[in-house]
C-alpha positions, -999 to +999 in steps of 0.1 A: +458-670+836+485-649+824+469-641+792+434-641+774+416-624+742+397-601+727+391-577+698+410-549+695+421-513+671+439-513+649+464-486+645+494-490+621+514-473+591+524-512+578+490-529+579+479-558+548+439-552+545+411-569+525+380-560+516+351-575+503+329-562+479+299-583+467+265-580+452+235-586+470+217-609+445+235-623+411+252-599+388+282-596+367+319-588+378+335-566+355+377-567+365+395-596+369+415-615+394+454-591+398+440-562+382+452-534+399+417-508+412+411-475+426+387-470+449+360-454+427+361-486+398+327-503+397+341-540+400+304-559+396+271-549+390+233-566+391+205-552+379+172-551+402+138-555+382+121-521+375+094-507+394+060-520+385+034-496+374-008-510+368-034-494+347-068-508+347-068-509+310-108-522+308-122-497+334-101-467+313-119-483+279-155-491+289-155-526+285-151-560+297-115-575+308-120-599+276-121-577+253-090-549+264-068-572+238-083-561+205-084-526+215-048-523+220-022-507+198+010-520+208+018-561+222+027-574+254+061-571+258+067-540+235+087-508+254+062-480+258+072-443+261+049-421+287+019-412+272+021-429+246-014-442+228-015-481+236-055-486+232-081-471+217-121-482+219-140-481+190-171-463+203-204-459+193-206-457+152-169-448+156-175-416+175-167-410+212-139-431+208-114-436+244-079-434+238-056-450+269-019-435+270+009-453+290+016-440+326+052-444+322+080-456+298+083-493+307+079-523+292+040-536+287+046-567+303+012-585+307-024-574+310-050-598+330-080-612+311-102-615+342-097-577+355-084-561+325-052-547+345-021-538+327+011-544+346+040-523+331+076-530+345+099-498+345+137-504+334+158-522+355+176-502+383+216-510+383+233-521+414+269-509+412+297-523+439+328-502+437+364-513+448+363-485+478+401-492+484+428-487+461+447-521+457+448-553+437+420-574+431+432-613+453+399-630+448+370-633+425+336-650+430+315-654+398+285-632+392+290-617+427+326-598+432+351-597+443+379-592+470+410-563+474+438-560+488+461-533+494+489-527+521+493-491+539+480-471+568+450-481+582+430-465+618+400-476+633+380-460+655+359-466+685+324-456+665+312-441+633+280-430+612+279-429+575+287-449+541+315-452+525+339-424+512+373-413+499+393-381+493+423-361+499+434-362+536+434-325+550+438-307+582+413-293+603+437-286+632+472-295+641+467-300+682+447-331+688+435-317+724+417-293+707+375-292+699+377-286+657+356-253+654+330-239+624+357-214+614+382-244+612+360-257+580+369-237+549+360-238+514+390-255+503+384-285+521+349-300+500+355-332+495+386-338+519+388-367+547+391-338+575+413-344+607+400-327+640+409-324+672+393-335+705+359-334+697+334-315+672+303-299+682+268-303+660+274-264+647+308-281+634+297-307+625+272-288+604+293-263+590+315-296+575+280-307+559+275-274+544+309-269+530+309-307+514+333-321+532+333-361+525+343-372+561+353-362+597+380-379+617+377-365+652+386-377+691+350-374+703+317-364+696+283-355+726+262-381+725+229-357+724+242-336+699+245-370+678+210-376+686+201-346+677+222-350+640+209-383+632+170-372+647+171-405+663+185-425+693+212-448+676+212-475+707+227-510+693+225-507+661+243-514+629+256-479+618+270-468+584+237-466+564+228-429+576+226-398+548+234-368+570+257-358+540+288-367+559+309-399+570+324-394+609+347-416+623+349-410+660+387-426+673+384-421+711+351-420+722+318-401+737+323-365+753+357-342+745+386-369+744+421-360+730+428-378+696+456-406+705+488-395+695+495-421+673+464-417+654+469-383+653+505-387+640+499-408+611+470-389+603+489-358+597+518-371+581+494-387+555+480-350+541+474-353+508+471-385+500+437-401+491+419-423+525+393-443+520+367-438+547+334-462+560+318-456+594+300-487+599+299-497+635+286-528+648+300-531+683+282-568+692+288-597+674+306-598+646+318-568+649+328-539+624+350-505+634+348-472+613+382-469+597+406-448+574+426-468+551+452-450+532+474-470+505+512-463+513+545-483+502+548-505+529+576-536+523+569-555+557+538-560+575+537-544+613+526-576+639+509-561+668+492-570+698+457-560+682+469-584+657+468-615+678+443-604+700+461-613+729+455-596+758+482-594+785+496-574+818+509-549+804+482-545+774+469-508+764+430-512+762+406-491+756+372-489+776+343-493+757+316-488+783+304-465+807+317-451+829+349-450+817+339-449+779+371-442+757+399-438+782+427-454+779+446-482+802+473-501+810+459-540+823+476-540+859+456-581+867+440-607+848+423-628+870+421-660+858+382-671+879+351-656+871+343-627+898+308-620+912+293-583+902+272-557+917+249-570+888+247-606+904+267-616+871+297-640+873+320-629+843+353-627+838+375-595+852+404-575+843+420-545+869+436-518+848+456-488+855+435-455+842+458-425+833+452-403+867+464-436+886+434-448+897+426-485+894+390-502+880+380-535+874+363-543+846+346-571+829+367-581+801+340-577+777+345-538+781+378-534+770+393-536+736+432-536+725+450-506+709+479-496+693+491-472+718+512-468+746+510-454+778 
C-alpha cells in the first residue's frame, strides 16, 4: 500500500473555515443568512427557565394547606419583588396577625393545596451563542443558529485547555526555541492572544492569568505543572470547558518542544490583528484541535496534504503518543499488512524518520499529518 489516511494539522495562511454555532435547546436566531459577523455578535439566544424557589406558605401562616389561598395578597402567576408581603393570617380577633414576604423576585407560579407549598420560578436565564469568528454567516437553522464562514489563517495545535476567546495577536518572544518567561508578560498585553516560545512554565503561565491575558500560544507545556494548574489529572477527556482564567493552545506537544517554524512564522507576521482562539481538545473520536483562526484576505484556498488526509512516504507527521509525543517525522515505510506488537496487538504500522536519524515504527494510529517540512 502506497498510501493510507488519517487526521491531520492544519497549518496554513489560505485556509476556508466554518463554524458552527448552535443552541443547546430551542431559541431565536437574531442575524440572517450573508450577514457579515464579528466574532463577539450574539447570533441566537434561548432562554433557560429560572431557578425555582419553595416556601411552605401554610406552615409560615399557621394553618391548613386549604386554606393558604384566602390568606394571600397577590395571585398565582403575579411577579413578586423580594420581601414583598404576599399573605397575611388573620389571627386571633385580628391581633397576632403572620405576615409571609416573598423569598425572592420571581414569579408566584403555583401553590399546592395538599402541602400548602409555594413554588416561585426566578426569571429566565438567557443563553447567548456568539459568532466567535469574524466572517459571513453561510447557513441558518431556525430557532437554533447558525453557521460562519470566513477564509484566513488558521493553526491547530496538538492540545489545549480553555473556552473560547479573541483579541489582538501580540508577542511574547520572537525565538521559538525559547521557554516564554514571567518577565516576558507585561501589562500591555491584557487581553492579547500571546505567542511564546518553546514552552511556558506554571509561574508563566500564572503571571499571564494575573496580567489578563486572553490566551497563550506556546510549543509545549510539563504535564505536572498542568496538573497542578487545572488541580486535576486531565486523562482522556474533552477539554475546553476549564476557567483557570486563561485559554492555552499548546502546538507541539508535552515537555520543552521548539514552536514549528511555520506556526511560528505566521504567527508573528499576523501581530496585530484580532485571532479567534478555543482550546477544546478531544483527541479520540470525533476529534477536535485547539486552534487560532485569524481572518486575512485570502483570494485562493491553499490544498494541502492535511487537507486530504492522505498519508504518504514522504508525509511530515507528527507523533501523538509516547514516547515520542510531539516530534516531528518524515514516513520512510507504509507497510501495507498488519504487524504483530510487543502488546500482542495486530494493527497497522508505519516506519518514520525522527529528526536525529533514528528510525521508529509506529502504529498508525499515533501519528497525525502536518503542515511542515522537514
Amino acid at each position: 500500500m502506497g498510501h493510507a489516511y488519517t487526521p491531520g494539522l492544519k497549518v496554513s495562511a489560505a485556509a476556508e473555515y466554518t463554524r458552527s454555532r448552535m443552541l443547546p435547546i430551542p431559541g431565536e436566531v437574531l442575524v440572517r443568512d450573508g450577514e457579515a459577523v464579528q466574532p463577539d455578535t450574539v447570533v441566537a439566544r434561548a432562554l433557560l427557565p429560572g431557578n425555582v424557589v419553595t416556601s411552605n406558605l401554610a406552615k409560615q401562616l399557621g394553618v391548613a394547606a386549604a386554606d393558604v389561598h384566602a390568606l394571600l395578597l397577590v395571585k398565582e402567576g403575579d411577579e413578586v419583588t423580594a420581601d414583598q408581603a404576599i399573605a397575611r393570617s388573620k389571627g386571633i380577633f385580628g391581633i397576632g396577625k403572620q405576615t409571609v414576604r416573598a423569598p425572592s423576585t420571581a414569579i408566584l407560579e403555583s401553590i399546592s393545596k395538599v402541602s400548602g407549598q409555594a413554588i416561585f420560578r426566578q426569571a429566565p436565564i438567557p443563553v447567548d451563542v456568539k459568532a466567535y469568528i469574524a466572517g459571513k454567516v453561510t447557513e441558518v437553522v431556525p430557532e437554533f443558529g447558525v453557521e460562519v464562514t470566513d477564509r484566513g489563517t488558521m493553526v491547530q495545535g496538538i492540545f489545549g485547555i480553555g473556552p473560547e476567546v479573541c483579541g489582538p495577536v501580540m508577542i511574547g518572544t520572537d525565538d521559538p526555541t525559547r521557554p516564554l518567561l514571567p518577565a516576558d508578560i507585561k501589562a500591555e498585553h491584557a487581553g492579547a492572544v500571546l505567542l511564546g516560545g518553546s514552552i511556558a512554565s506554571i509561574e508563566t503561565i500564572r503571571k499571564a492569568i494575573e496580567t489578563g491575558v486572553a490566551a497563550l500560544v506556546i510549543g509545549g507545556i510539563d504535564a505536572a505543572e498542568l496538573k497542578e494548574l487545572l488541580g486535576f489529572d486531565l486523562g482522556v477527556a474533552i477539554t475546553g470547558n476549564e476557567t483557570v482564567g486563561i485559554t492555552l493552545v499548546v502546538t507541539e506537544g508535552f515537555g520543552e518542544l521548539a514552536m514549528a517554524r511555520k506556526t511560528h512564522q505566521l504567527l508573528t507576521s499576523s501581530v496585530g490583528e484580532t485571532a479567534s482562539v478555543s482550546g477544546a481538545t478531544q483527541i479520540r473520536a470525533g476529534v477536535m484541535r485547539p486552534e487560532v483562526l485569524i481572518p486575512g484576505d485570502v483570494a485562493e484556498i491553499e490544498q494541502t496534504a492535511v487537507d486530504t488526509g492522505q498519508l504518504t512516504v514522504g508525509s511530515t507527521v507528527r507523533i501523538i503518543r509516547d514516547p515520542h509525543f510531539g516530534s516531528l517525522a518524515k514516513v520512510t515505510e507504509l507497510p501495507p499488512e498488519p504487524r504483530m506488537l510487543d502488546t500482542e496487538s495486530a494493527v497497522r504500522i508505519l516506519t518514520v524518520a525522527l529528526p536525529d536519524g533514528q528510525q521508529a515504527t509506529l502504529p498508525r494510529a499515533n501519528v497525525e499529518l502536518v503542515d511542515e517540512s522537514l
